[in-house]
N, C-alpha and C positions, 0 to 999 in steps of 0.2 A: 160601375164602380165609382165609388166619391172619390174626389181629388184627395181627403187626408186619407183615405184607404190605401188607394194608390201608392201614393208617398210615404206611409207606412209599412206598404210590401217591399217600398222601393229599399228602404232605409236596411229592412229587417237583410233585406236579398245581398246589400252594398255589405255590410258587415259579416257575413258569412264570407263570402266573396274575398273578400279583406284577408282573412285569415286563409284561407286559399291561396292566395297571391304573396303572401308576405316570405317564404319560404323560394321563391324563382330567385336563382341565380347569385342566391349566398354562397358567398366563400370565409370560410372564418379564419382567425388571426394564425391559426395552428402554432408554430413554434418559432414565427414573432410576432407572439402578443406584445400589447404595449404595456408597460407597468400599472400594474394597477386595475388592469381587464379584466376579463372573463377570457380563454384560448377559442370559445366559443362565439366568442361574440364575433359581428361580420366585420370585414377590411371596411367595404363600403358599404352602407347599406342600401342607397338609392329609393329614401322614399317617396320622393316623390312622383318617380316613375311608375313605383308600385301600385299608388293610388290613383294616377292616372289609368293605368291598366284596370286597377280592382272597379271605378267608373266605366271602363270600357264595357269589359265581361258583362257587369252587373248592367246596363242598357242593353245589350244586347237579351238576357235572361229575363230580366224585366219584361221585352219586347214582347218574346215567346209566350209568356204566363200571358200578359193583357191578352195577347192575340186569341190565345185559347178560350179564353174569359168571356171577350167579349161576342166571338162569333159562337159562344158554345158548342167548340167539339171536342171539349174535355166536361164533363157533366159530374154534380156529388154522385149520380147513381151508377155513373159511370167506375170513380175511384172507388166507391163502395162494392162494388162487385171485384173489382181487380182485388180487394185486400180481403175478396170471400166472407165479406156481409152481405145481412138480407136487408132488403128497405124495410122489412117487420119488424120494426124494434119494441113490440108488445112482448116476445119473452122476454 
């Protein structure tokens, strides 16, 4: 795998992730919002806990894919049989 490859999975992986993480441990204004808010919107939002975590996960998930990647025991013919393709792709 090429380094921008890499860092392109990595990126794609970190922003899914993101969104994944950004919802842990909201509490929203409920019924004292501050003037002017959304009641929805959170007390605190803590993001930068969040991103630090959303880096965590996302190293970790990163870690897993490379691993598979590179010692090959996740294979395209492998995922291709799991979602019930043929490697004949003449019809």
């Amino acid at each position: 795998m090429a380094i921008s490859t890499g860092v392109a999975i990595y990126f794609l992986i970190w922003w899914l992730t993101l969104f994944a993480v950004l919802p842990w441990g909201v509490r929203a204004q409920g019924g004292e919002a501050v003037p002017g808010t959304d009641p929805g919107a959170p007390v605190l939002p803590r993001l930068l806990a969040k991103l630090i975590w959303t880096t965590v996960v996302t190293t970790v998930i990163f870690g897993v894919v490379a691993t598979l990647y590179i010692y090959r025991l996740v294979t395209l013919d492998d995922l291709a049989a799991l979602m019930g393709m043929s490697r004949d792709f003449s019809r």
